[in-house]
Backbone as JSON, one array per atom type, in Angstrom:
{
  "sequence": "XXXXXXXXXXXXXXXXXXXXXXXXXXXXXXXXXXXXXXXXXXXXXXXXXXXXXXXXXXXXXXXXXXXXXXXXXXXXXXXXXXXXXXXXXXXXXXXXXXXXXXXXXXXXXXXXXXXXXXXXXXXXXXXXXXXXXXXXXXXXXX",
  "N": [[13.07, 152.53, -55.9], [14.61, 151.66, -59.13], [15.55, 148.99, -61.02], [17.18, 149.94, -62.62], [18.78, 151.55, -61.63], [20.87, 150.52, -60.42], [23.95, 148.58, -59.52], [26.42, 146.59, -60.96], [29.81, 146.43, -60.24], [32.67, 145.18, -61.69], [34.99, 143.45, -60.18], [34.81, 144.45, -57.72], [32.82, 143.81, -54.49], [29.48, 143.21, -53.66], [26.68, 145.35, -54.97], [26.15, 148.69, -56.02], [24.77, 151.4, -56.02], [23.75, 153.98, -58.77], [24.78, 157.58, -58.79], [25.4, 159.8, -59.95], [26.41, 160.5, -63.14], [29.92, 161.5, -64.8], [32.19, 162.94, -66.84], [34.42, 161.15, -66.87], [33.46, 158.86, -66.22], [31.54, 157.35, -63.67], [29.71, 158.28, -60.65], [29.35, 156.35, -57.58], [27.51, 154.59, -54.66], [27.87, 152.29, -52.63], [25.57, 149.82, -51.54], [26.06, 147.77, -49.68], [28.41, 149.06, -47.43], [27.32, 151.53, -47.96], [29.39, 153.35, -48.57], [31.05, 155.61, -51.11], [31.81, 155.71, -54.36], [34.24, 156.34, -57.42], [34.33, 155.68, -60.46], [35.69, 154.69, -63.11], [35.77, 154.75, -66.81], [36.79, 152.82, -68.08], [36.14, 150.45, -65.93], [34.79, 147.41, -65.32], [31.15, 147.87, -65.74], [27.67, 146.53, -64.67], [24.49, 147.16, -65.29], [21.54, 146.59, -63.35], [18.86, 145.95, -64.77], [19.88, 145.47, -67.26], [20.81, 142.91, -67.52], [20.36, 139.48, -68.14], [19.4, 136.12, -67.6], [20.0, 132.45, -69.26], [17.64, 130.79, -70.52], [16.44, 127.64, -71.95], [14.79, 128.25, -73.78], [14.67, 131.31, -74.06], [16.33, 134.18, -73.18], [16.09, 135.22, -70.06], [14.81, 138.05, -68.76], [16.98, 139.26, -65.98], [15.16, 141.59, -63.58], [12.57, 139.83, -63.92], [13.45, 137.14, -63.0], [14.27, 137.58, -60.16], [11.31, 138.21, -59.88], [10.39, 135.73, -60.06], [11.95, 134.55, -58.0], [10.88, 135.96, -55.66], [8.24, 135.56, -55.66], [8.36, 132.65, -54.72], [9.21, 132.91, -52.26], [7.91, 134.13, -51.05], [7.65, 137.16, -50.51], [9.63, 137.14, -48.87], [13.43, 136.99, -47.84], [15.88, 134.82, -49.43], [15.94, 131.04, -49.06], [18.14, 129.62, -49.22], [21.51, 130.41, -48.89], [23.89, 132.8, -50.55], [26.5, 131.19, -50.23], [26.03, 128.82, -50.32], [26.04, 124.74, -50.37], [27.19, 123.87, -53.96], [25.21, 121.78, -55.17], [22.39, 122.28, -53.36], [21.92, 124.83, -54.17], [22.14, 124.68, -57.14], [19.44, 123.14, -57.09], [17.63, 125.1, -55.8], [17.61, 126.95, -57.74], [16.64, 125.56, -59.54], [13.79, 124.89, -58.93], [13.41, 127.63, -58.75], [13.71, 128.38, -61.54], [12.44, 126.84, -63.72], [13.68, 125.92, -66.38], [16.41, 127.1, -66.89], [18.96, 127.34, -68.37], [21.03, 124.74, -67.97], [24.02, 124.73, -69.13], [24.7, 126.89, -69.37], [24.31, 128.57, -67.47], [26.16, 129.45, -65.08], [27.22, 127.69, -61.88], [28.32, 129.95, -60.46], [27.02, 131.95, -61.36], [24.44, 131.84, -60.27], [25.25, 131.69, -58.16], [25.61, 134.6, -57.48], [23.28, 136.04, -58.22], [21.28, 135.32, -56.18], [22.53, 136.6, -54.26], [22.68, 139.21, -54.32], [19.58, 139.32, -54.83], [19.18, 139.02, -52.15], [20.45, 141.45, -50.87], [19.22, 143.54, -52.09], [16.56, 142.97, -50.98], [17.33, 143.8, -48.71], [17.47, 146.32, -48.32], [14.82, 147.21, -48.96], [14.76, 147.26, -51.86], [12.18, 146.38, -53.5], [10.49, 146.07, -55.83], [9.92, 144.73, -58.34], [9.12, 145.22, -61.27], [8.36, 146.29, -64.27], [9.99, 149.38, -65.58], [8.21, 152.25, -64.83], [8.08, 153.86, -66.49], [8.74, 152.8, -69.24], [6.24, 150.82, -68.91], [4.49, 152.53, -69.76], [5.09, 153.4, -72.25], [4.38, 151.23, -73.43], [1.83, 151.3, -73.3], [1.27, 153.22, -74.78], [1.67, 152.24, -76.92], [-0.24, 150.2, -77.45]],
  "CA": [[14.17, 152.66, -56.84], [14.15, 150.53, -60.5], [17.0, 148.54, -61.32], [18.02, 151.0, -63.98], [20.0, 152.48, -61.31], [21.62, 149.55, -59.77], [25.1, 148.69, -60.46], [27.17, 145.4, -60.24], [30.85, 146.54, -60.81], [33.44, 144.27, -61.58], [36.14, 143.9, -58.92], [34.18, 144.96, -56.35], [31.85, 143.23, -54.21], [27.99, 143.98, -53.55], [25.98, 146.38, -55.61], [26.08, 150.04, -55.96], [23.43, 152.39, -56.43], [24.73, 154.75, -59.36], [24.41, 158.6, -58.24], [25.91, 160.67, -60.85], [27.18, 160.45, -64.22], [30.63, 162.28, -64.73], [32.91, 163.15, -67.99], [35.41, 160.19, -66.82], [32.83, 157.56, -65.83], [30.27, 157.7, -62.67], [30.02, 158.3, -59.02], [28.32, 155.15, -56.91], [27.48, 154.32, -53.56], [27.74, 151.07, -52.14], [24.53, 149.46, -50.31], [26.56, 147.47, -48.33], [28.27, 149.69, -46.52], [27.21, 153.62, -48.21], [30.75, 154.46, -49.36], [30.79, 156.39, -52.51], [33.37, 155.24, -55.28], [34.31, 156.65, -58.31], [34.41, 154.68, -61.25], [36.0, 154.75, -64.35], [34.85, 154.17, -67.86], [37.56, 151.13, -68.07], [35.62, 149.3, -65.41], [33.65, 146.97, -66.01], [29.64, 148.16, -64.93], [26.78, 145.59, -65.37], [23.36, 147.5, -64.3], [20.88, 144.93, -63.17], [18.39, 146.26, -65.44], [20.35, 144.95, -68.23], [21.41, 141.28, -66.91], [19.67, 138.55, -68.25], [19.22, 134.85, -67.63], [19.72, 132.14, -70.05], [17.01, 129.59, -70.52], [16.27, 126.96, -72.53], [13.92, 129.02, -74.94], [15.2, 132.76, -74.46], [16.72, 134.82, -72.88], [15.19, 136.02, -69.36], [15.49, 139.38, -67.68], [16.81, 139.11, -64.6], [14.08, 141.28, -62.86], [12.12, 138.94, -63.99], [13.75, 136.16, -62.36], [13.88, 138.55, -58.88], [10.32, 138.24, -59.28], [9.97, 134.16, -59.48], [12.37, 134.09, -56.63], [9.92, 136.7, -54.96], [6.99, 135.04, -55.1], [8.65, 131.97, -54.4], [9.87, 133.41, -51.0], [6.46, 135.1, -50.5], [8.22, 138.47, -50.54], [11.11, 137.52, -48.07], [14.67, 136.53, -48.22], [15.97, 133.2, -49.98], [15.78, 130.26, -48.05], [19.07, 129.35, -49.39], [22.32, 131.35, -48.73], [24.46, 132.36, -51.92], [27.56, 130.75, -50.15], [25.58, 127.3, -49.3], [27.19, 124.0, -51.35], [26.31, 123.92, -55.27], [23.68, 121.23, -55.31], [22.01, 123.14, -53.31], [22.12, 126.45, -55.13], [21.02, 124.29, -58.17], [18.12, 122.88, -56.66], [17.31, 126.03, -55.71], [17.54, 127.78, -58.64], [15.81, 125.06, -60.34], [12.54, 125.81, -58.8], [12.62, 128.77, -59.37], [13.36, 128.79, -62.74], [13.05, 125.68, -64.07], [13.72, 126.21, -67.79], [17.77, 127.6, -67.05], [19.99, 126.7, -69.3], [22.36, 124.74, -66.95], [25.69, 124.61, -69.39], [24.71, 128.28, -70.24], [24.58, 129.56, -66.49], [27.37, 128.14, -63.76], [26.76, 128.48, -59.97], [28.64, 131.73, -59.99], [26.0, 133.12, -61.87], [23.47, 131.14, -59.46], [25.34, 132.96, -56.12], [25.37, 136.5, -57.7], [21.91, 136.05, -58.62], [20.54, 134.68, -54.94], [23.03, 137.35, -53.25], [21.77, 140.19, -55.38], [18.36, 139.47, -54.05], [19.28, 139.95, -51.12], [20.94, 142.66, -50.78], [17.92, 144.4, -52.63], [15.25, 143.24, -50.73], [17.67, 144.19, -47.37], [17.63, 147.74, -48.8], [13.83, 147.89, -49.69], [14.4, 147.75, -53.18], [11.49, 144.8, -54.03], [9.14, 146.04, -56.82], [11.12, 144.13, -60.08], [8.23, 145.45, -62.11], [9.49, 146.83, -65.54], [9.89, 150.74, -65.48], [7.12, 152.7, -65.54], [8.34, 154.36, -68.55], [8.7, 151.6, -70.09], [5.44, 150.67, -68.77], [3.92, 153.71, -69.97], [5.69, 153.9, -73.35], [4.02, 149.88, -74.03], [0.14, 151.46, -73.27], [1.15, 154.33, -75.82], [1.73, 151.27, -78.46], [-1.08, 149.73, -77.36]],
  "C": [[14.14, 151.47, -57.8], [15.37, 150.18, -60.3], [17.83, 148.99, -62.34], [19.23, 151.57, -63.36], [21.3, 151.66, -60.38], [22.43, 148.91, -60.17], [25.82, 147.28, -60.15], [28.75, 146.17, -61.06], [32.26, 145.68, -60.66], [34.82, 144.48, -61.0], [35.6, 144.13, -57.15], [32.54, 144.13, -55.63], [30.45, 143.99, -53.59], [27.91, 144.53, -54.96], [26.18, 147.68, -55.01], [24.79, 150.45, -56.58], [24.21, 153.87, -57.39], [23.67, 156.64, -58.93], [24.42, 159.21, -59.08], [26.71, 160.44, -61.92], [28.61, 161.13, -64.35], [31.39, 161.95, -66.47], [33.92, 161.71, -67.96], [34.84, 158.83, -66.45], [31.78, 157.84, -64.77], [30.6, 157.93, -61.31], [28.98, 157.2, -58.8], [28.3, 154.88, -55.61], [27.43, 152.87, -53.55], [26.44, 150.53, -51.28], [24.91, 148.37, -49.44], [27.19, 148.11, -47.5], [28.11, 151.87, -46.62], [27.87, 154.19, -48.38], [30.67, 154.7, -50.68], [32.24, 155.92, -53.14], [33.06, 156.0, -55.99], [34.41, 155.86, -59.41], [34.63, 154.78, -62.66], [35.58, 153.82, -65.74], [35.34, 153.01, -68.28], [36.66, 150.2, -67.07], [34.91, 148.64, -65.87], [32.16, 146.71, -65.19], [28.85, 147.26, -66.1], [25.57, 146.69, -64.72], [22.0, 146.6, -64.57], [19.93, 144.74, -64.63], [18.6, 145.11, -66.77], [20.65, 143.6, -68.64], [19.77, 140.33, -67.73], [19.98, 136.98, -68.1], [19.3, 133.6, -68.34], [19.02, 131.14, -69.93], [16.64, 128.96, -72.09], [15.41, 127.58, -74.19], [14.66, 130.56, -74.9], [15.99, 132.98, -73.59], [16.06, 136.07, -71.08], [15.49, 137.36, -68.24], [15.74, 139.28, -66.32], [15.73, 140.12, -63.45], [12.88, 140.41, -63.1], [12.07, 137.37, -63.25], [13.63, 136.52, -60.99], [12.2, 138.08, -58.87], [10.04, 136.95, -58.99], [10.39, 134.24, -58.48], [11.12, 135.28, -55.09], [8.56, 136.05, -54.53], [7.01, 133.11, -54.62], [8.56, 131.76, -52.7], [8.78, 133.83, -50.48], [6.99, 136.23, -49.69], [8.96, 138.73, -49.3], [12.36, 136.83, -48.5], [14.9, 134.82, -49.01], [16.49, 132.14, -49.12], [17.34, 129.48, -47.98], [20.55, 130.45, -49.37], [23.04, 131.32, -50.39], [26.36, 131.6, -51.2], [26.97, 128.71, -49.6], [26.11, 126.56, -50.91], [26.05, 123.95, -52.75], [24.85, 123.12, -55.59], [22.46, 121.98, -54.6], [21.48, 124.41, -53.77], [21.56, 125.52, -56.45], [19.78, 123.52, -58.17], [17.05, 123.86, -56.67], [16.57, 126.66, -56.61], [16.18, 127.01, -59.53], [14.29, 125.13, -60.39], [12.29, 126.66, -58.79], [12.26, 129.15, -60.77], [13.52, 127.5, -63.22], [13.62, 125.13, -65.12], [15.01, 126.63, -67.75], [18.51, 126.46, -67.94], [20.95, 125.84, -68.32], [23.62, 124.32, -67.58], [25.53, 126.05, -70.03], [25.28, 129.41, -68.44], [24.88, 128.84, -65.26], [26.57, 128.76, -62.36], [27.24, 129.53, -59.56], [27.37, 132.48, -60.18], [24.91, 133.01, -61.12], [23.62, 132.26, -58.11], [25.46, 133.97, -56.56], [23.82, 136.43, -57.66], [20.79, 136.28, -56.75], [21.3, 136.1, -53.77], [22.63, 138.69, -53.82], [20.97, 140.36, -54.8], [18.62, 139.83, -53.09], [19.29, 140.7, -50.41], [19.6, 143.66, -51.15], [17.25, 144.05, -51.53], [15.77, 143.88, -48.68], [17.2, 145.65, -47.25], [15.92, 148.19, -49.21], [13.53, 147.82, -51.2], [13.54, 146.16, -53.96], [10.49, 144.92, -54.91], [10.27, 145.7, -58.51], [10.42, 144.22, -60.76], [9.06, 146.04, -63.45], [9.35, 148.49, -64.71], [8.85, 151.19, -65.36], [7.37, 153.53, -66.5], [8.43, 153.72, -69.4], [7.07, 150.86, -69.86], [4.23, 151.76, -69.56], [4.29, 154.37, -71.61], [4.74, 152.16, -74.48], [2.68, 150.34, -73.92], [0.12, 151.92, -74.35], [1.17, 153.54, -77.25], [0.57, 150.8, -78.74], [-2.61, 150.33, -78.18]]
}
């Protein structure tokens, strides 16, 4: 599963996996514990896909960053919890990315980021490659 379909919705903790579109907003499951919400078009939905990073030069996609911390980890969990104390968490972060903006992106954005992973790679979901449609739409340019 891509992160096209993966949902952070505000209010609510964890990630959802979005199921179904609807006339009033979406249906979503939860992958922490598999309950299905409903979700209205007032909420406010981030899907990971979309999230980006700010560093010093651009702008970086967060699967992108999934993948430093990936091969960081050598494709297991983060050695750091997202509730462990801030220095920490910006140490952390810093090797992975070492280029973050740090008055662009606070330690909230640090423990969503690190708990995020998580959660994904609890669930299986560990290929942060782009799309392959999007993969497949960049050959056709080529």
């Amino acid at each position: 599963m891509s992160l096209d379909k993966i949902l952070s919705i505000g209010g609510r903790p964890g990630l959802y996996r979005m199921l179904t579109q609807t006339r009033t907003g979406l249906v979503a499951e939860s992958l922490l514990d598999n309950k299905r919400v409903t979700v209205g078009m007032s909420s406010n939905v981030s899907v990971l896909s979309e999230i980006a990073i700010f560093t010093l030069e651009e702008e970086l996609p967060l699967r992108a960053v999934f993948e430093k911390i990936q091969i960081k980890e050598k494709g297991g969990k983060t050695s750091v919890k997202h509730k462990d104390n801030k220095l920490s968490l910006e140490e952390y972060f810093f090797e992975v990315l070492p280029d973050y903006d740090e008055d662009k992106v606070y330690v909230s954005d640090i423990k969503k980021v690190i708990q995020w992973y998580n959660i994904l790679h609890d669930h299986g979901i560990t290929d942060f490659t782009a799309t392959s449609e999007g993969a497949d739409k960049a050959n056709e340019e080529e």
